[in-house]
N, C-alpha and C positions, 0 to 999 in steps of 0.2 A: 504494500500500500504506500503511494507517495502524497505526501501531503502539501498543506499550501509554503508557508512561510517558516524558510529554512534559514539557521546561520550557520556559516562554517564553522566547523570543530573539528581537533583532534588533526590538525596538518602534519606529520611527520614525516622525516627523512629515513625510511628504513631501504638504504638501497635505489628506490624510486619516492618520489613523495607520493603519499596516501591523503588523499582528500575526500571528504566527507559529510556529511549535514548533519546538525542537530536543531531540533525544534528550542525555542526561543527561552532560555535558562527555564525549564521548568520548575516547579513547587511543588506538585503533588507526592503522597510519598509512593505511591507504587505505578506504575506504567501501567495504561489498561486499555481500554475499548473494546469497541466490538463490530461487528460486518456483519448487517443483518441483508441476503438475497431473497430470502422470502421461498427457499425452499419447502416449506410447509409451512402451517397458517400458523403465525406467530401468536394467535391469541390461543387455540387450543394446544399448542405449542409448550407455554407457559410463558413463553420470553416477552411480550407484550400484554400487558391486561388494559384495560377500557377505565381511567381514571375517573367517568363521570358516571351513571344511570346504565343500567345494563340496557336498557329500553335503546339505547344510541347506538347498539351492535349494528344494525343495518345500513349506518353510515362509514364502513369499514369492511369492505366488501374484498375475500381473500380468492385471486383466480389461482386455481392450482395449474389450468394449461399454460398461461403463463409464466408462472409462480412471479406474479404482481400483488401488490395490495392496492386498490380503489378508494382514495376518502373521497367523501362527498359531504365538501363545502358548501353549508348555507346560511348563509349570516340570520336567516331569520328562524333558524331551529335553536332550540338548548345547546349550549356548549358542549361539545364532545370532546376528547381528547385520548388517545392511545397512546400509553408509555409502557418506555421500557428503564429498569430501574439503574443505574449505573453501577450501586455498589459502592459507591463513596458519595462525598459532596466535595465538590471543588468552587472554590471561589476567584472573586476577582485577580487573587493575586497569584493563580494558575492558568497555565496555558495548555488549550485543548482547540479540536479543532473537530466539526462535522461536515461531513461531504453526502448529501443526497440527489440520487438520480430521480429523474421524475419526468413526466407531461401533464401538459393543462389539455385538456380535450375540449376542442369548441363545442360539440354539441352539448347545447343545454348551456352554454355561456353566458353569463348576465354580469354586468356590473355597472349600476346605478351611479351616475352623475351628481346626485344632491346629497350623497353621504361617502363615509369614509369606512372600507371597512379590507378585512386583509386575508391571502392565504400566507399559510405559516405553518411552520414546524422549525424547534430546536431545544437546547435545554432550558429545564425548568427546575422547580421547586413543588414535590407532591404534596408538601403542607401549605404554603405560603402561598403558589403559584394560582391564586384563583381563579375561577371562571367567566369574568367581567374583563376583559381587554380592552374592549373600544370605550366603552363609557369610566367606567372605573370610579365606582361608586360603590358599591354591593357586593362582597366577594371580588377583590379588584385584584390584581394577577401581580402582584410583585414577585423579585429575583426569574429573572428569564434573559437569556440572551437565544436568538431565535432571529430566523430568516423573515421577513415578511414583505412580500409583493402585494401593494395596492394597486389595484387596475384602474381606479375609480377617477374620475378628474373633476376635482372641486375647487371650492377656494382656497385650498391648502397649495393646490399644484399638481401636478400629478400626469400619468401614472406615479407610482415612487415607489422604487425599490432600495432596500438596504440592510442591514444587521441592524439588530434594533437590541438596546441594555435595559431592562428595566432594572430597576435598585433594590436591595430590601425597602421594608417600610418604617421609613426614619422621620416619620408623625408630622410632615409638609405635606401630605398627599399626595394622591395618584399622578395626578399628570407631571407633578416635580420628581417624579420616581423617574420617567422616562427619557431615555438618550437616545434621542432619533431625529436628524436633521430633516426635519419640512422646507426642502429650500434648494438650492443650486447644486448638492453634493447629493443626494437620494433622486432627486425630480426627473422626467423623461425628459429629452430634450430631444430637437431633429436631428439624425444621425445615430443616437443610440439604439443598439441592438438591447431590447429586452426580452423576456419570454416570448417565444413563438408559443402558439396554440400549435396540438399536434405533434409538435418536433422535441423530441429526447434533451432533455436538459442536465446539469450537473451543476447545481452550486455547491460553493466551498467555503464555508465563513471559518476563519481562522480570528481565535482569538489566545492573544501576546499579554498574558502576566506581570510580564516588566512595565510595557508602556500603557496597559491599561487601554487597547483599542482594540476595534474588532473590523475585521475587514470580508468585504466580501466579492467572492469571484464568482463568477459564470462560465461556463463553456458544453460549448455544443462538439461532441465527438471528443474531439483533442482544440479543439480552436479556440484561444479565451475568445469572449463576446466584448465590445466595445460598448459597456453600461455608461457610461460617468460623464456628461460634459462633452459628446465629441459633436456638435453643431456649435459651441459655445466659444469664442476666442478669448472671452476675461477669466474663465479657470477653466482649461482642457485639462480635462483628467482630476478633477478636483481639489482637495488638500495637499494629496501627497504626486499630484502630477501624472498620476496614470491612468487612462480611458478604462484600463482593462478590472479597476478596483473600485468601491464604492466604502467609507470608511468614517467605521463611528467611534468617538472617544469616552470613557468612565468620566462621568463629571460626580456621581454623586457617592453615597456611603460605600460602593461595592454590593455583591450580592452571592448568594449560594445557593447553588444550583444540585440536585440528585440525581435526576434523571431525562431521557430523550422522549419528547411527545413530539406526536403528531396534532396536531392545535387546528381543533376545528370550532373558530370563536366563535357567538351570538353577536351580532349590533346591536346594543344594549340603549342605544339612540332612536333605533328604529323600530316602527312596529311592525315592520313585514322585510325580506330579504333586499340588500343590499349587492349582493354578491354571492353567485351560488358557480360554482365550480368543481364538475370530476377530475382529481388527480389519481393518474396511475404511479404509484412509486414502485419502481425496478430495483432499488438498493439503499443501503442509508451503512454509513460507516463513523463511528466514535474515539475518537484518539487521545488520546492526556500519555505527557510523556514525563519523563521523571529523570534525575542522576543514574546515569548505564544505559538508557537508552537513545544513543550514539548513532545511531541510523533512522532514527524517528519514524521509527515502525511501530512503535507503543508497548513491546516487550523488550525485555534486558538479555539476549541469550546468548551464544555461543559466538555470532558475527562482532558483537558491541563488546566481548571481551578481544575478538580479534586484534579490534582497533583501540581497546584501551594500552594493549599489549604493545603497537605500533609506538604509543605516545609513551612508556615508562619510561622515566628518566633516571630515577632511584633517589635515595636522601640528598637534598639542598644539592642536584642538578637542576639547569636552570631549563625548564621548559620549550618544545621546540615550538617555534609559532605555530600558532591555531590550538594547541593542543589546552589552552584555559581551562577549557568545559572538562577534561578530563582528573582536575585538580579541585576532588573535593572538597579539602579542607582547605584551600584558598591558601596553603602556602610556600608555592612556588614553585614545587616540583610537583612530579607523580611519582609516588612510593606505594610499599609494602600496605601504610593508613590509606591512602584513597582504594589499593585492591581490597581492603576489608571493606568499606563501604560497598564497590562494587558487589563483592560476594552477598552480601543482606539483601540486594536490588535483583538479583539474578533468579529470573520468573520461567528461560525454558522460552521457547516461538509461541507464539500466541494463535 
């Protein structure tokens, strides 16, 4: 599995230089994820259960000739949501990354002009994470970081796609929870490639523990898609300058997150559907990576000691460039103390 946002690690001179990625100083303490294809129906399964009303099963439609799963977005039903539990809680100052494939199917397409409402799936929070998104008044959805495509074009702007942070709930309210630019950096513009109806998609939202930002990618096949500003000459490419990223920043407490849903919100504004759309998702992948995991493939195993091996230097040698990330204890070399760390982090291929 390759993931989005990689920094070099571990450069050493063994004979040839060995060059390599590691995902962006991680926090968590154990390396995990998961690659769900949908080889059998995730809910009888066990690996996915239905977070809201059992009654909402039929919004979660498993093709086995496929081996797809079907949600069916409609803003003007009860919240639905299917998750899957991660097995820890990571917060803002971890970095993890979700990659899911999907289609928007036209038939049966709607999406209302006078309101604002979203398709979405990413992490959440199964206590915290309530069922109120758009309004956010009632069971209001804090701690989420989560993909969401508005179709809708209102006075907000719009369409608008982007990663979107909600906060925990630090007693300002819902809408000051939210880190989601309404404006030049999410907004559609001429030129930009967004969701095709019908066509196989792959977003990538990666989000960076150190800088507190979450970005998000697109790509159809193997091609990034040109989301961000590209009719636009006063910011091409947005914030950080590239058409191919769409990128949102932590402004407020941080937040903790459990688990992976698939987020089928109400419009809690409206009194009848805003937006109703079948998504077929063909895959979803979960990644947090940790100290050892050296290849950022989300386990510690046999390759990631390859290359810790590359970088040893032994007591107070001075480190070969790149090989930082290999220096647990932050002082100076890699020795015998960073392979005992190693050894506690070492999980075996995932």
């Amino acid at each position: 599995m390759r993931y989005l946002k990689y920094r070099i690690g571990c450069v050493c001179l063994v004979g040839t230089v060995l060059l390599y990625v590691l995902a962006a100083h991680p926090h968590a303490s154990v390396a995990g994820g998961f690659v769900e294809t949908f080889s059998d129906d995730p809910v009888e399964s066990g690996r996915f259960m239905l977070h809201d009303s059992p009654d909402d099963g039929w919004r979660f439609v498993y093709e086995q000739s496929t081996q797809t799963l079907l949600a069916r977005y409609d803003t003007g039903l009860p919240t639905a949501r299917l998750v899957r539990p991660l097995g820890l809680t990571l917060t803002q100052d971890d970095s993890f990354t979700f990659r899911v494939t999907f289609t928007i199917n036209s038939a049966g397409f709607f999406a209302d002009s006078d309101h604002i409402a979203q398709i979405a799936f990413g992490l959440m929070n199964t206590t915290t994470t309530g069922p109120d998104r758009v309004y956010g008044v009632d069971g209001a959805a804090f701690d989420l970081v989560s993909f969401d495509y508005f179709p809708n074009v209102t006075l907000f702007g719009g369409p608008s796609l982007g990663p979107t942070i909600i906060n925990s709930d630090s007693g300002a309210g819902f809408f000051g929870a939210i880190d989601y630019e309404f404006g030049p950096e999410t907004k559609y513009d001429p030129g930009d490639e967004f969701p095709s109806l019908d066509t196989i998609i792959t977003a990538d939202l990666d989000y960076d523990g150190d800088t507190h930002q979450a970005t998000l990618r697109l790509r159809q096949a193997d091609t990034p898609l040109a989301i961000n500003n590209v009719g636009q000459s006063f910011l091409p490419g947005g914030q950080d300058g590239d058409p191919t990223t769409i990128v949102t920043n932590l402004t407020g407490v941080g937040f903790a997150v459990d688990a992976f849903g698939i987020l089928l919100w109400r419009d809690f504004s409206a009194g009848y559907s805003t937006v109703i759309a079948d998504v077929v998702l063909d895959s979803i992948e979960v990644c947090w990576p940790a100290f050892g995991d050296f290849d950022g493939d989300c386990d510690v195993d046999q390759d990631d000691f390859g290359l810790f091996q590359a970088c040893r230097s032994g007591p107070s040698a001075p480190l070969a460039s790149g090989c930082e990330t290999c220096d647990a204890d932050g002082d100076g070399d890699v020795d015998q103390e960073d392979f005992g760390a190693l050894q506690v982090m070492l999980t075996g291929p995932r």
